[in-house]
C-alpha positions as CSV (number, residue, x, y, z in Angstrom):
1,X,-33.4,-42.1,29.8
2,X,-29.4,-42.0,30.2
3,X,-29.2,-41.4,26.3
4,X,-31.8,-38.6,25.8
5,X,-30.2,-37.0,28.3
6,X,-26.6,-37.4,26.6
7,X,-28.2,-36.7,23.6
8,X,-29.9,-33.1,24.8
9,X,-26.6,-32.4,26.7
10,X,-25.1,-32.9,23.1
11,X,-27.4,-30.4,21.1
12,X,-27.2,-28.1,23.8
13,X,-23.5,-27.9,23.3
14,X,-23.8,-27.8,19.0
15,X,-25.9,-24.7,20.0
16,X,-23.7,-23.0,22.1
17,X,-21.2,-23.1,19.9
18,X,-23.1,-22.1,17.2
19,X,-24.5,-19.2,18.8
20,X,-21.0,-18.2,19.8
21,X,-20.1,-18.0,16.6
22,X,-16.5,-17.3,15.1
23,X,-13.6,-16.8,17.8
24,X,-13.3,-13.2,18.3
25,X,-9.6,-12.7,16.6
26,X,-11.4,-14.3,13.7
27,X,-13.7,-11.3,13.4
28,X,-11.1,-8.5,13.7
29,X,-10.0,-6.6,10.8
30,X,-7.0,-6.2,8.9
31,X,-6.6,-2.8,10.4
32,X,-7.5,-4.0,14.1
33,X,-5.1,-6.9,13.8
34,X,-2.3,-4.8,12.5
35,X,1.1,-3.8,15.2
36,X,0.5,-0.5,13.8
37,X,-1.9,1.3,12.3
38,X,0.3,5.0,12.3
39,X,-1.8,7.1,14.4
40,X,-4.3,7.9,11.6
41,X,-8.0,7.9,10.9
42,X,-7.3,6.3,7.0
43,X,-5.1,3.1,6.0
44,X,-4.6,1.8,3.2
45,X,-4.0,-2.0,3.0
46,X,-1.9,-4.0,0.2
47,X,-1.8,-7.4,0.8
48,X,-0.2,-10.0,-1.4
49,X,-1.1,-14.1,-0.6
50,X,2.6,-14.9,-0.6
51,X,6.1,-13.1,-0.6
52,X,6.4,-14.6,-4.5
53,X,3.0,-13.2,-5.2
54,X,2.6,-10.1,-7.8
55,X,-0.7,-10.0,-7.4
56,X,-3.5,-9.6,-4.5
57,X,-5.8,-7.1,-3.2
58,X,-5.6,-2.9,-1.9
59,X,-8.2,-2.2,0.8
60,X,-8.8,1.2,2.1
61,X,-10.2,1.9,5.6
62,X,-11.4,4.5,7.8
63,X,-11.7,4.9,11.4
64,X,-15.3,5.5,12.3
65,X,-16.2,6.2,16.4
66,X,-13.4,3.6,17.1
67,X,-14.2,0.7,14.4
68,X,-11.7,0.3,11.1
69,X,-14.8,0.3,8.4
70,X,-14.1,-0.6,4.9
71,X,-14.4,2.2,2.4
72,X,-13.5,0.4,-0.5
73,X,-11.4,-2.8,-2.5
74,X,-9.7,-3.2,-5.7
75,X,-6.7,-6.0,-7.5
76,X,-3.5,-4.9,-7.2
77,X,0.0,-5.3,-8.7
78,X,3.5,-6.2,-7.0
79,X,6.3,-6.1,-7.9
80,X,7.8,-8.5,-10.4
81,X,10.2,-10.6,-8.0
82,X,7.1,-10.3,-5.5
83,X,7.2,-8.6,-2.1
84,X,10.6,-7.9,0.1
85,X,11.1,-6.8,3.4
86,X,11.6,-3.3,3.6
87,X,14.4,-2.6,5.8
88,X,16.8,-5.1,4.3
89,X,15.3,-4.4,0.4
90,X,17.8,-3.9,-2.3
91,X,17.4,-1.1,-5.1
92,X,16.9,-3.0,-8.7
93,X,15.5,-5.7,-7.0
94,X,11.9,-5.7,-8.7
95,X,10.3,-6.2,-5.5
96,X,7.7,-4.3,-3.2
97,X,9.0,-3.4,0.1
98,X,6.9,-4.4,3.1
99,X,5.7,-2.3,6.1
100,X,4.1,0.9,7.2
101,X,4.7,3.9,5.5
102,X,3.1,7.7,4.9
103,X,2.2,9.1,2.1
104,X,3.5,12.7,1.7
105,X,1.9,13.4,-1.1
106,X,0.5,12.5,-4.6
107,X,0.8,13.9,-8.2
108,X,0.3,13.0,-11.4
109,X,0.5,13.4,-15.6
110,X,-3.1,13.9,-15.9
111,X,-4.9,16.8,-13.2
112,X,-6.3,15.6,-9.7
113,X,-10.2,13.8,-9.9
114,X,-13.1,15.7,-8.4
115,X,-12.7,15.7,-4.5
116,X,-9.3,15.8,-3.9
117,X,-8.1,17.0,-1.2
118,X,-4.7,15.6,-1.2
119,X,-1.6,17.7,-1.7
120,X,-0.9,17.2,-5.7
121,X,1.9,17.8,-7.4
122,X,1.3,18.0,-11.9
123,X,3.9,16.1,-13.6
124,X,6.0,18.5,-16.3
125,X,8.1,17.9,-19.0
126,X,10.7,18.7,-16.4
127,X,9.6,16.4,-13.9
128,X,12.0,13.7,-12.7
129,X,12.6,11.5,-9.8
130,X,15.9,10.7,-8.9
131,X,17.3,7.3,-8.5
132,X,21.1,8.0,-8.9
133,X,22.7,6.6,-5.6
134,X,25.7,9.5,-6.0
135,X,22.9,12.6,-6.0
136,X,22.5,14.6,-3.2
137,X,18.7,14.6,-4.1
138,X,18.4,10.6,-4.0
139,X,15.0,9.2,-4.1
140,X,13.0,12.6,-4.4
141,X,11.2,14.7,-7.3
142,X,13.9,16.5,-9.4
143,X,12.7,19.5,-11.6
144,X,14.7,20.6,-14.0
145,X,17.3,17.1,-13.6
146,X,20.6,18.2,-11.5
147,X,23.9,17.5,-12.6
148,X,24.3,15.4,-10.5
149,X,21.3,13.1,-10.7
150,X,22.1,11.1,-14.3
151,X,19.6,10.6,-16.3
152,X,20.2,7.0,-17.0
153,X,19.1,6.8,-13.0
154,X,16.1,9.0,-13.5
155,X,12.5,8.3,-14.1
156,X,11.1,11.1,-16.4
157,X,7.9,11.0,-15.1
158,X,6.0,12.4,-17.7
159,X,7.0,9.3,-19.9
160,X,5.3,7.1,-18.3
161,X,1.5,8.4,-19.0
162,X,-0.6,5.5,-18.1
163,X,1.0,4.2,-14.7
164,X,1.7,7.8,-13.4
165,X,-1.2,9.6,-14.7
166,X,-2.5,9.8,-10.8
167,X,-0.3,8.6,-8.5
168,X,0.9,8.8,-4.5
169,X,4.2,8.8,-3.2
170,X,4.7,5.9,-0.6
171,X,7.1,7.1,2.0
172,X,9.5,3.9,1.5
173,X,12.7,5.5,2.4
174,X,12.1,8.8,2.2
175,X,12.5,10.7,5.2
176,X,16.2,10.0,5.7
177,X,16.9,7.8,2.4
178,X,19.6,5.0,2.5
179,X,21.4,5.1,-0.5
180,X,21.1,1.4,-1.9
181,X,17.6,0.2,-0.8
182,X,15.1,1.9,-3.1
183,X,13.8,4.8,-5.1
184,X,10.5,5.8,-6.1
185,X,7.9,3.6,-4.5
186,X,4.7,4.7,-5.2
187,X,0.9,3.5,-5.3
188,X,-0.2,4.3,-9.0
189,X,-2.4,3.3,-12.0
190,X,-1.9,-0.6,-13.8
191,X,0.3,-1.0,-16.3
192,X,0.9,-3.8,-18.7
193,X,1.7,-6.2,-15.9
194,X,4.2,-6.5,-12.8
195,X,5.5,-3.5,-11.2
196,X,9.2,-2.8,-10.7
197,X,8.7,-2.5,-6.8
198,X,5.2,-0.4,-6.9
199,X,1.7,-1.2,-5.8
200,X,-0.9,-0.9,-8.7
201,X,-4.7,-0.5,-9.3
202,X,-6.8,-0.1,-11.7
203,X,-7.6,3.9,-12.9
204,X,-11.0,3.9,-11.5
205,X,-9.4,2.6,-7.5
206,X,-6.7,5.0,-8.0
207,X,-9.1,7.9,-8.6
208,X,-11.7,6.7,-5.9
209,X,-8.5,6.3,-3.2
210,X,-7.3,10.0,-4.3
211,X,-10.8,11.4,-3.8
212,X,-11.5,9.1,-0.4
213,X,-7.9,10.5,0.8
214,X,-8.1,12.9,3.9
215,X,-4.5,15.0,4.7
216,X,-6.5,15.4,7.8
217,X,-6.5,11.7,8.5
218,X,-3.1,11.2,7.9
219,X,-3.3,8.1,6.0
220,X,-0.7,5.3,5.9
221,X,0.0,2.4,3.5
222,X,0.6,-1.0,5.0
223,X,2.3,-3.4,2.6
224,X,2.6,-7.2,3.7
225,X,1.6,-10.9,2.8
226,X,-1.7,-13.0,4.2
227,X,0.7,-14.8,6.4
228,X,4.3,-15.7,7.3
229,X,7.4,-13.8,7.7
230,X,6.2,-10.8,5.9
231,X,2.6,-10.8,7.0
232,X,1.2,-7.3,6.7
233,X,-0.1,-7.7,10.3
234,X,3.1,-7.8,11.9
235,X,3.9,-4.3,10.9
């Protein structure tokens, strides 16, 4: 008698846990288990399994009555020397700064996809963005190229028509730029491989994200690893 009963008390337990299921932190989301989110109703996720990584995954999410949803996935591209954190990242350094930025706005060689309602700025023969640590207009959109900005420290933009044919500006030091840790960060169509310290996707993701993209929403990009020092939840 002593055994069936240690051996229902056994099952009973199996089930319980069972019908438990997963531990709840196991069934949050990225978004849900992020520090911040940035007051939005949109993120955009770019995660990369390891700080060496320079590949992984972009996840875009919305905020519906108080749940993160997924609105949609695609492969992405790092940078070449893999991911860095943001506030200590060095300009030339082929690596993707982590953490939480805005997105001020996109642009592109090619015109905005159907549904966008996302500020968009058309690339020009004139278009550049400066990179020269000496200009007064570091790490924004130049058009015509100042003086002061030299070319040599300048992305003509219209050059490069596969990657920037629809494109949007991550807000990595932009808003008060220090001079030294990185220009021209921005989420934007595959190349031929690694980035130089972008986030890529395929065309079709890039067109889908421009089109999901609500100004309304205020959308933010959250750059970071699976785990570890630079996990993207810790930002």
């Amino acid at each position: 008698m002593r055994g069936s009963l240690v051996t229902l008390s056994v099952l009973l337990a199996l089930t319980g846990s069972v019908a438990a299921g997963p531990p709840v932190a196991a069934r949050r989301t990225v978004p849900e288990r992020l520090a911040d989110t940035g007051g939005g109703r949109q993120l955009i996720v770019a995660e990369a399994p390891a700080a060496g990584s320079t590949t992984g995954t972009v996840t875009w999410w919305e905020l519906r009555r108080g749940r993160w949803k997924e609105a949609g996935s695609a492969p992405a591209r790092f940078g070449a020397a893999g991911l860095a954190e943001g506030r200590t990242r060095r300009q030339g350094s082929n690596t993707t700064p982590t953490g939480l930025y805005d997105l001020p706005y996109a642009f592109g060689v090619r015109a905005a996809p159907a549904g966008t309602a996302y500020p968009y700025r058309r690339v020009t023969g004139g278009s550049w963005w400066c990179q020269d640590n000496q200009a007064r207009e570091y790490n924004r959109w130049v058009e015509p190229l100042p003086s002061d900005c030299r070319a040599s420290e300048a992305e003509h933009l219209v050059t490069y028509t596969t990657q920037y044919a629809r494109a949007l500006v991550i807000g990595f030091n932009y808003a008060k730029p220090v001079r030294g840790r990185g220009a021209g960060i921005f989420l934007h169509v595959d190349g031929e491989g690694a980035t130089a310290g972008c986030v890529s996707v395929p065309a079709g993701a890039m067109d889908r994200i421009l089109a999901w993209a609500d100004p309304a929403a205020h959308p933010h990009v959250a750059i970071g690893t699976s785990g570890g020092a630079l996990a993207v939840t810790g930002y």
